[in-house]
Each structure stands twice: as C-alpha cells, then as structure tokens.
N, C-alpha and C positions, 0 to 999 in steps of 0.2 A: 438797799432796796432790791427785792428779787423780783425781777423779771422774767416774765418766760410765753414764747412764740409756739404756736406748730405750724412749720412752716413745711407744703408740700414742695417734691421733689421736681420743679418744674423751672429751676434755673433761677430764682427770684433771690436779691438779693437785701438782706436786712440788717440793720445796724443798731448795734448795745452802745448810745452817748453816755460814759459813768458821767456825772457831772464835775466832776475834778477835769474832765479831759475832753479837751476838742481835736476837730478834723483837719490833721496837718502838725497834731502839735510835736513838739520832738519828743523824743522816746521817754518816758519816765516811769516805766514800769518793765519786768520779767517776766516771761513764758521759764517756769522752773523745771515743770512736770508734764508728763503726756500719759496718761494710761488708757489701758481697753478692760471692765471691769465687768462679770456678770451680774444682771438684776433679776428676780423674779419676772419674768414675758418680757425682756429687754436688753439689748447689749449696750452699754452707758462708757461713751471716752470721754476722760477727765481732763482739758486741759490746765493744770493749777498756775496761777499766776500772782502775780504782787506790782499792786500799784496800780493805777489810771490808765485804763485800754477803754480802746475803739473796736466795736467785732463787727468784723462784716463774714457773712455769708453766701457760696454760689456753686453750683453742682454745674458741672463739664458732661458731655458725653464721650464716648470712644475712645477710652474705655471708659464706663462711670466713676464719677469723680465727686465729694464733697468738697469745698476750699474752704478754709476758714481765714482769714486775715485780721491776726491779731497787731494794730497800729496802736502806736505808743510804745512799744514793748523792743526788749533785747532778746535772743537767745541764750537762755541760760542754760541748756541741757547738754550732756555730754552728747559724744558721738552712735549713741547706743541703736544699732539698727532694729527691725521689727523683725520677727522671726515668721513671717510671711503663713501664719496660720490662721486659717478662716475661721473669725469669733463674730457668728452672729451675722457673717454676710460682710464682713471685714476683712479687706484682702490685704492690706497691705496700709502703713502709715507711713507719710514723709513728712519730714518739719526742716527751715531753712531759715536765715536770715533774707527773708527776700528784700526790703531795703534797708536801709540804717533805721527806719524808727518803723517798720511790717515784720513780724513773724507771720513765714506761713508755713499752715501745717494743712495738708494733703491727703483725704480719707480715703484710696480705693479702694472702691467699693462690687459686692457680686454686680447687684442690681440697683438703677434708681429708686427708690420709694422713698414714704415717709419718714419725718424723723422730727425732734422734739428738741428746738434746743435754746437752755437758759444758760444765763450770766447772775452770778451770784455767788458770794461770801468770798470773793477768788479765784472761782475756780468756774470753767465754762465746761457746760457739761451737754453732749448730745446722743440722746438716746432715740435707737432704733427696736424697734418691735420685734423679737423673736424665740423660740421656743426650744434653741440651741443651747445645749451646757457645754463649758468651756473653761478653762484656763485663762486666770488674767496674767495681763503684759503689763510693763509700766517700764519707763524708758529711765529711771532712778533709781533701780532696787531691782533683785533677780526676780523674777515673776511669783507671784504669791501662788502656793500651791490650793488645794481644799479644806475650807476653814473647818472642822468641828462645830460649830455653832450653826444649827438651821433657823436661820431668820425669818422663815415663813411656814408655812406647812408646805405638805408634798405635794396637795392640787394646784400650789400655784407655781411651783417650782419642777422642770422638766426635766428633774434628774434621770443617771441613767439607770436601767431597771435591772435587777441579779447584782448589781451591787452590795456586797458586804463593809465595809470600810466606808470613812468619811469623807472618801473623793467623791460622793453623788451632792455633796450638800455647797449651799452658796459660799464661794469665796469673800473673806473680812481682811482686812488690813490690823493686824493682831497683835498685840506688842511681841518684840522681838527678845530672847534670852539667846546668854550667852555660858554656856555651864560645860563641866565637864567630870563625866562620872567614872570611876575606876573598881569595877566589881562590885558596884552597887547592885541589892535586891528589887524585882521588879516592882518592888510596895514602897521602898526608899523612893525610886526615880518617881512613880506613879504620886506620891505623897508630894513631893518638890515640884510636879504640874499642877499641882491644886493649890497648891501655897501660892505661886508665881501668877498663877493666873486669876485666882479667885473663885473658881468654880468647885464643884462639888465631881469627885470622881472616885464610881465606884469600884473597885479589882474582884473580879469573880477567883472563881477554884482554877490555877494555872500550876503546871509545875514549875516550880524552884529553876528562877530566872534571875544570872546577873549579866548589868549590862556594863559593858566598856563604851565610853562613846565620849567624843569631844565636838560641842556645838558652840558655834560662831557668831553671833546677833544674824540670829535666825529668828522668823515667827513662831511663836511658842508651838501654836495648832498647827504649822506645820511639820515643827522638830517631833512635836507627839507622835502624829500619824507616820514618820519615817520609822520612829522606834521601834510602834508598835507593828509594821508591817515587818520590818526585818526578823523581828521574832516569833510570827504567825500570829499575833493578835490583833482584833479590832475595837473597835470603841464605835458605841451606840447614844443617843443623845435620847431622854423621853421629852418629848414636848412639850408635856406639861407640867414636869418640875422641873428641868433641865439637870437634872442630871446625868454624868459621861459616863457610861459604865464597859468596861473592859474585860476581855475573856476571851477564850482562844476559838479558834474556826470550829473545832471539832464541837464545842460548847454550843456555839449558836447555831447549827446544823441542828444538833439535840432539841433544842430551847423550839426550835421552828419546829420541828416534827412531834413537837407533846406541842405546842400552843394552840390556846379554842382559835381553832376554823370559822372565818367568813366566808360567805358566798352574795357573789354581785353580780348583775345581767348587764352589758354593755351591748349598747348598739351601734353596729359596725356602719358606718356611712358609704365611704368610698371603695374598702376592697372586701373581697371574702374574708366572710368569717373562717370557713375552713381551711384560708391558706396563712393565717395568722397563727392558729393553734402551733403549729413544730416550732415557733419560737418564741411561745410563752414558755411550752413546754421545758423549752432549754435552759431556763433560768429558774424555773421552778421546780424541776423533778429530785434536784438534794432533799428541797425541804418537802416532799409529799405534796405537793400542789398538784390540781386538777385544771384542766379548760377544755369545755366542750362547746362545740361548735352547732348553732342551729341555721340551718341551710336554707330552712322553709324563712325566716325572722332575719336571718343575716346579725345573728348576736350572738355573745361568747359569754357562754356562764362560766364563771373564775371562781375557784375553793382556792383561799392562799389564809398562813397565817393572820392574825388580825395585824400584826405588826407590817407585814409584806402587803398585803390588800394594795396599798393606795402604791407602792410603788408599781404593783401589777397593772392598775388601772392610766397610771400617766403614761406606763410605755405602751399602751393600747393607745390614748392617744398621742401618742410620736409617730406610731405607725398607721395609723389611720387619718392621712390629708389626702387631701384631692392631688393628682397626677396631671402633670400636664398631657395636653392631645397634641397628638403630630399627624399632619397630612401629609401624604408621602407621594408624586406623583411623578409617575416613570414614564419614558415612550422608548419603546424598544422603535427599532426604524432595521428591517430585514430587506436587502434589496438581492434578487435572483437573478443573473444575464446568463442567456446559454445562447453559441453561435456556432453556427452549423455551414460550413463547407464542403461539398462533395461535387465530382466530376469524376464520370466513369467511360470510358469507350470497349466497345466488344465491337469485333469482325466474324464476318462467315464468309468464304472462301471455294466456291465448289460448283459442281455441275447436276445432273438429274444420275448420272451413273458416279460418281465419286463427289460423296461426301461426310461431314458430320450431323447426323439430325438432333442438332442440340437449340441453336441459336434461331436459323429457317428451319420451321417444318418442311421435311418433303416426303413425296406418296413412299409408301411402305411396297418393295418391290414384290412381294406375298400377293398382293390384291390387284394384279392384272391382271384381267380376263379376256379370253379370246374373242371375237365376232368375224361371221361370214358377212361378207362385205358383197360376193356374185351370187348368193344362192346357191350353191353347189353341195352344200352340208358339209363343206371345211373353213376352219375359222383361218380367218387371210391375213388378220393382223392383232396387236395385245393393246389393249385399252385399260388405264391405271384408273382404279377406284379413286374416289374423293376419301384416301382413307390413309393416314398421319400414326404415324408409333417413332415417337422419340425415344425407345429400345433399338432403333436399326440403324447403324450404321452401314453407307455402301463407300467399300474400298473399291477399285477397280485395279489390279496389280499387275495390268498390260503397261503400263509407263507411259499410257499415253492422256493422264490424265492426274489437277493435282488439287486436293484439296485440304484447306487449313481454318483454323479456330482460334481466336485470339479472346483472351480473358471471358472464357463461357462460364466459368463458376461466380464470379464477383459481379454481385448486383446488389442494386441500390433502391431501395424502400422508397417506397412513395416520393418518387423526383418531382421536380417542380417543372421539369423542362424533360423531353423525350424526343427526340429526333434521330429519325432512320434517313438513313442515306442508302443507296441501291445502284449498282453501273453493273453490266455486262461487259467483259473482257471476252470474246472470243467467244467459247463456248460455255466461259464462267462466269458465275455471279457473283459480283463483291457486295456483300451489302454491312452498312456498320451502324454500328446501335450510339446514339451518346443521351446519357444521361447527366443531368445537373439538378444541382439541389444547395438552396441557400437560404438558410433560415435564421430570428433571432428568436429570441423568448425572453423575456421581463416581468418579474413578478416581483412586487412594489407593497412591503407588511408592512404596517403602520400602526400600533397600539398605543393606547395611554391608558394605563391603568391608573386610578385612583381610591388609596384607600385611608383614610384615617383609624389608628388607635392609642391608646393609652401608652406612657410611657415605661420601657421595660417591657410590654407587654406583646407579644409576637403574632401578627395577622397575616393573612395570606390571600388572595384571590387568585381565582381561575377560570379563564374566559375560554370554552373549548369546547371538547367532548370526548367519553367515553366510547372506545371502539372495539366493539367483541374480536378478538381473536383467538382462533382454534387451535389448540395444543395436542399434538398426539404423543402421547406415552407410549413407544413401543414396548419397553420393558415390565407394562402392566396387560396384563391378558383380560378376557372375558370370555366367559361361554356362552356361544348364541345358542338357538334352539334345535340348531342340528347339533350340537356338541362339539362345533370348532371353536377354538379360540384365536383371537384376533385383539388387536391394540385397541386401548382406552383413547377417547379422545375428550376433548374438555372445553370450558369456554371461560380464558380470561378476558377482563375489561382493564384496557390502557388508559391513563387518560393522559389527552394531546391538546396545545394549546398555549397560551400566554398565563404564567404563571408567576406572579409576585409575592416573593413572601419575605416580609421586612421587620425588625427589631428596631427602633430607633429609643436613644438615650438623650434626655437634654441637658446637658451639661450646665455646670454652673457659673459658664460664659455663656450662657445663649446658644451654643453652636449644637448640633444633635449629629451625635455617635450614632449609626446604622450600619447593624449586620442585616445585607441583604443578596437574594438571590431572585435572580431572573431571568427565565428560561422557553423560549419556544420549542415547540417539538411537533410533528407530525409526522404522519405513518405512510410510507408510500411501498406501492408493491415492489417485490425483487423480481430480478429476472432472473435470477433460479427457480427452483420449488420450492425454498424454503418457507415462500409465503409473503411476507411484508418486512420494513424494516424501519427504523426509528431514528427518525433524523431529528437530532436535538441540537441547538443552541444555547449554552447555558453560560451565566457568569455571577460569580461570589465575591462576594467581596465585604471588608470592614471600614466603612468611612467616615470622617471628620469632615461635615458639612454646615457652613453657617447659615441659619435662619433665611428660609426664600433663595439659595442658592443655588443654582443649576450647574452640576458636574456632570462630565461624562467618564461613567464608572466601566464601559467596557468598548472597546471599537477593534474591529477584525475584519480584514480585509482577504480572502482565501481564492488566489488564482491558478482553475489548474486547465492544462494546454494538453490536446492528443492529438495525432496527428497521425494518420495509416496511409499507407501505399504500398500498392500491388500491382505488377502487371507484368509485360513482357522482359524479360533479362534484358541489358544493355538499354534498350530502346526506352526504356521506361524511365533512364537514368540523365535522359539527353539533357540539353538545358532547351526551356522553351519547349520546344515541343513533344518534352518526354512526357506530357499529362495527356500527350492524345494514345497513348500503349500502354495505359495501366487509369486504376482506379484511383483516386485521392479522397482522403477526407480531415477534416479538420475542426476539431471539436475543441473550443474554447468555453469554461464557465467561472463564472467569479461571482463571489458571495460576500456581500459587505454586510455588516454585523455593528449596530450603533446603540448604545446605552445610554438616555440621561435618568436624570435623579434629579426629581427637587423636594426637600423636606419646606415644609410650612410649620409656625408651634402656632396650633389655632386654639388656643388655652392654655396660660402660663396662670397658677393662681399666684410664684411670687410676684408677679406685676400687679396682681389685687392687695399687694397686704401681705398676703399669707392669709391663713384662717387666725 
C-alpha cells in the first residue's frame, strides 16, 4: 500500500506503521541501500529496504538536519562514505546502527525547507525541490555516471547548457555489461551497444576507428559515453523516436551551423538582460548562435539551432532567480584628543640709560627735547618725548651700569594665563613676563551608515562633500593681455567624508562573504603654502560573517607625544625650577580608529522554496 506525506520542514515528526510491524518490535527487516538520485525539479534519496519497518521522521537545527529512524531494521550496508558533494542542497549523508532494532540515516542538509517523503514497494524515498543537475551517489555500487536516455524533455529538466555529450541528460540505473574488445571497428563496438541494450543507434561518417578496451559490469550508458568520449565522439538522442545517433565533434559543430534557425523572446525577471548576453554568447558562438539584449523590455532574443533552442532557454532560466538582499550596517566611531602644555618665563633687566628695548619699551633717546625752564632763551634741561623704537638699543660702556634679556625671542600664542611681575633693584628694573597655557581638544565621529544590495552585487554610500581645491600648474603658461605669461591655475573637486562600499556574498551556509572598505577623510589646511591636506582614515578588508553578526573589522589606536624646551643654558636644565628660565611645551594627540560591521540577509528566496 503506497503512502505518501508532505511534510513541512518545522521539526514535526511522522510515522510509516507497515502492518506486519509494530512500535518496539525486534528488528526484522534491512536498510540495504542508500542513494542521492537526480529527478526532473528534484533531488530523490532512496533508502531500499527489506522486510517490516517503522519510519519515523525529524529535522534538527545547527546545522540543519533531516533524521530518519528506520525501527525494525539492521544495517546492511557496507562502510561506503558520501563523497561530501552538494546534490540538490545535500551536503552530506550518515547512516548507523543507532540501536539494535533503529537504523539511523542522517541527511545534512544546505537549508531547512520542504520535502516529500513516502514509503513504498521497499524503498523510502525523500524528495526535495530543486533545479540543480548532478551526479548520483549510491552507497552499493560506484555512482552511476550520465544515462543516454532523456526521460523527460529539456523544459523540465535543468541540464547544463553548451553541453555536447550525454552528461546533461537524467541519470538511470542501466543494466550493467561486462565485455572486452581488442581492435574492434568503431561499427562492431557501436553494433554490440545496440544489441546489449536494445536500442536503435545510429554511426554517422567518422574516420576508421578501433577500439582496445576491457569493461567490468559497468552500466552499459555509461561504458558507451566513456568510449565515445575517449575517442572525440558524441551521441545524441531524438526524442521522438529515440534513437542514439553518433558522430564526431567536428560533425555536429557542422550539423549546428547548416541547421534551420529558431528565434525566441525571453523575459529577463531578476537580472539584466545585457549582463546575461557574454555567457550565452560563450556557449553558442561554435554553432553561429545569436542573443541580443533589449534594455528598454529587459528580454533576450536568442537565434540558436532548433536542436540547441531549449537548451538555450533552460540556461536562461538557471541564470535568471531572484538574489538574496544583504543589509550591511557599519559604524565607524573616530575619537580625536589633543593636549596642550606650555609655560614660558622672559626677563628684562636694565635702567633708562643701559638697556635692551625688546621686552619693556623705553623712550627712544632721539626724541628729547630741550625746555627753558627761567626764561632766559636757554633750554635748562632735556625732556624725553612719549615716543618707543624697539630698533634702539642703549648700551652705556662707562661700567657703571648692567643690563640683561632672558628668553626675548620665545613666545607663546594666545596663553591662557599672563602675568608680569616688576621690582626695582637700585637703579634697575627687573621685570618678568610668565606665560601658561593648558588646553584639551575632543572631537567624538560617530557614523552608521546603512545600506542594502543585492547579492554579488557592489554598492557604495557617501555621506560628505565635495571641496573645490586650486591647483596651479606652473609648467603650463598663459598669455594675458599685456603678453606676459604666467601659470595656469584650475579647480579640482575632493570628495571628503564617510564612505562605505561593500560586496557581500551569501554563502550556502547562511554566513555572507563581504569585501568591504570604509573610509573617512577630510581636508584641513597646512601650515605651509602648500594649501590643504588630506587626512584619511581608511580600512579594507575580506570577511566571513554570520547572519546578524557584529565584527569589528578594524581598530587603531595612534599616539603621538612632542615635547619642546628652550631657554637659558644650564639653568633651564635645573630640576624643579629649571621651567622658570626657559619655555616648555608639550603636545600630546591620540587618535582612536573603531570599525563594526553587521551584515543582515533581509531576502533569502531559498528559505521560500526556491522559485
């Protein structure tokens, strides 16, 4: 009696009672066989069995998991492992004696989804939805290669497309031959696959071909297709009388480029039509095939033989599904500290006749004028103008007089702190300058960019602006209108700002592959001439992130330390009190530099099905 569930991928688990066999009974039946088989829109594992089983079924997560628990049953299958090749979104098979009367067999799988599964004639068979050609596995036999026989037409089957030979068509379980030919004509060999198998096959115009060859209980279709590839031949099937017809590459190259031409309109859904055309191209320009792209329609008109048409069209749809979407969201975090220490002391030293007029102004000895003081029409004493030239120094070099200048060149910008101190010694004035200055700076960048695109597909944002800067060519001249010549000057545009641009790939774990780069930058003036200068923050990088995970893809931490001092020899060197006879400064800045990354897949369609 055939039974059969669709059972969705949500953990649920369901039970095949044969009626021969109850829950708990002791084992009286075998798990023989295990296979992964292609179907037309399906990949189908066979488990064969013999005798009264119990099936239960139940999907695990992390990683995804089908289980199948075949009770009643022993292991009868050799040790044969799976060769760990994705059929269909099948990653992997394990099988075990899990207790004395349980086989279990273990499906890892890409993803959870649907799947379809009966019990019947023997054999428990679960088929999954998909659009992948493949290679079958079977844990009892070497893996059956590609049948010759198309058991369907080419719209329901996704073979691959530019395929000459009968690897594109559905794999069969074919009877096996055991033969061995010694300088046999390629019409003798060709004759003895038509006899063994039954079929009709026809031998085109080839040159005079013998074969040497010894075959082992092989599948016939596949012993054929090794022959005839060793020897540059192919075999063609017509659909509608099924007969095999053989002939060498150069033959059907010919055959394609004299056969009546079709022409068909496809409409492109998901990608460009004009980024499809270079690899139709590729597989059709042997045989004179054409595809043109309409830009305004998003369609591909295709000229291929009528033979080649439908495979042109299934690989149109291979390459034309919907892409998953990735949300990519970054925050750069830029943090700026600058800290400023200075402490400066200057003296002046001197009297009204012996000094330096650098630090204290004093009257310029040029600008005294006499005054009669009795009337008499003689001036009686000199009287100094209200008038300052720090050009005059007055030395006086009778020795009876002494004047000095400590740190007059070294000054300090805009101090925070200014204090003069002033004493008279005798006939001299000491007066001293001290300057201080203590400043921080913090400046706290903060961005999250946010962008979603398609997968494979490379996007960028840029949060900022363009900044004209002037470029002068001196080595380009111009003539003005008095006929000198003088340099060109010009105007490019920078542009400055947070800049994100990301590739992401989703892999067929879940996790998304991203090459990404992400960069701040802005212009600040130089203190030379040479204008402005470009202060960028950048980091690149390739990474393996799993779904909704936050990495941090770059962090730079940059401290740099100055430190200047100037003043009087020896005294400036003292401890303690050597920063009152010289200048100090002390410039610290650190620049921390933080990257995250988090990918989102906001549209996976295989969690839909597939299309």
């Amino acid at each position: 009696m055939k039974r059969s569930w669709i059972v969705a991928a949500l953990g649920l688990a369901v039970a095949f009672p044969p009626a021969a066999a109850g829950q708990g009974a002791a084992a009286t039946g075998d798990v023989t066989a295990i296979s992964v088989l292609p179907s037309p829109g399906s990949a189908v594992v066979v488990v064969d069995v013999r005798g009264a089983v119990n099936i239960k079924d139940f999907t695990l997560v992390g990683p995804p998991r089908l289980v199948i628990d075949v009770e009643g049953a022993r292991l009868k299958i050799p040790g044969v492992l799976y060769d760990e090749m994705n059929r269909g979104g099948i990653l992997g098979i394990r099988y075990s004696q899990f207790r004395p009367d349980v086989v279990r067999v273990v499906l890892e799988l890409e993803y959870l989804r649907d799947y379809e599964l009966e019990y019947v004639d023997e054999a428990i068979r679960i088929a999954f939805s998909t659009d992948q050609f493949f290679p079958a596995w079977s844990s009892g036999e070497p893996p059956v290669m590609a049948s010759l026989v198309r058991e369907s037409p080419v719209e329901n089957v996704a073979a691959p497309a530019g395929s000459t030979n009968l690897a594109q068509v559905v794999q069969q379980q074919a009877d096996r031959i055991t033969v061995t030919w010694d300088s046999a004509s390629i019409a003798d060999v060709m004759a003895g696959f038509a006899e063994f198998s039954g079929r009709s096959i026809l031998l085109g115009q080839t040159d005079p071909l013998f074969i040497w060859a010894e075959i082992k209980d092989q599948p016939w279709d596949v012993a054929l297709n090794e022959v005839l590839n060793v020897n540059g031949l192919v075999a063609e099937e017509d659909p509608a009388t099924g007969i095999i017809s053989i002939m060498s590459m150069e033959a059907l190259a010919i055959r394609d480029t004299l056969e009546q031409r079709q022409t068909v309109i496809m409409q492109i859904n998901f990608k460009r039509a004009t980024g499809m055309v270079p690899v139709l191209l590729a597989t059709m320009e042997q045989r004179g095939g054409r595809v043109i792209a309409d830009s305004l329609t998003n369609q591909l008109i295709i000229t291929d033989a009528i033979s080649r048409i439908d495979e042109d069209t299934a690989l149109v749809r291979q390459l034309d599904i919907p892409t998953p979407q990735v949300s990519i969201q970054a925050k750069l975090i830029f943090v700026d500290r600058t800290s400023i220490e200075q402490l400066g002391v200057q003296y002046d030293l001197g009297n009204s006749k012996h000094f330096f007029n650098r630090l204290v102004q004093r009257p310029d000895p040029s600008s005294f004028v006499g005054i009669d003081t009795d009337g008499d029409g003689v001036d009686d004493a000199l009287v100094a103008e209200d008038t300052f030239n720090p050009n005059i120094n007055v030395i006086d070099l009778g020795g009876n007089a002494l004047a000095a200048i400590g740190n007059a060149s070294a000054i300090l910008p805009s101090p925070a702190l200014e204090l003069i101190f002033s004493t008279a010694i005798g006939n001299f004035n000491l007066t001293a300058f001290v300057s201080a200055l203590q400043e921080v700076q913090l400046a706290d960048l903060q961005a999250e960019p946010l962008i979603t695109t398609a997968d494979n597909t490379e996007a960028q944002i840029l949060v900022g602006e363009r900044t004209p800067i002037r470029v002068i060519d001196a080595g380009a001249q111009t003539q003005t209108g008095a006929g000198n010549a003088g340099p060109v000057a010009t105007i490019e545009f920078e542009e400055t700002g947070i800049r994100l641009k990301v590739t992401p790939h989703v892999t067929n774990t879940g996790q998304v592959l991203m090459r990404l780069t992400a960069e701040n930058s802005s212009i600040r003036e130089a203190p030379s001439d040479i204008g402005f200068t470009l202060q960028t923050q950048l980091a690149t990088n390739e990474i393996l992130v799993n779904d909704g995970e936050t990495m941090v893809i770059a962090g730079l931490t940059v401290t740099q330390v100055t430190v200047a001092k100037s003043g009087i020899p020896f005294l400036v060197d003292l401890p303690i009190v050597g920063r009152l006879f010289g200048f100090t400064s002390r410039r610290e800045q650190r620049r921390d530099l933080l990257i995250l990354v988090t990918p989102t897949v906001v549209y996976d369609p295989r969690n839909l099905g597939g299309r």
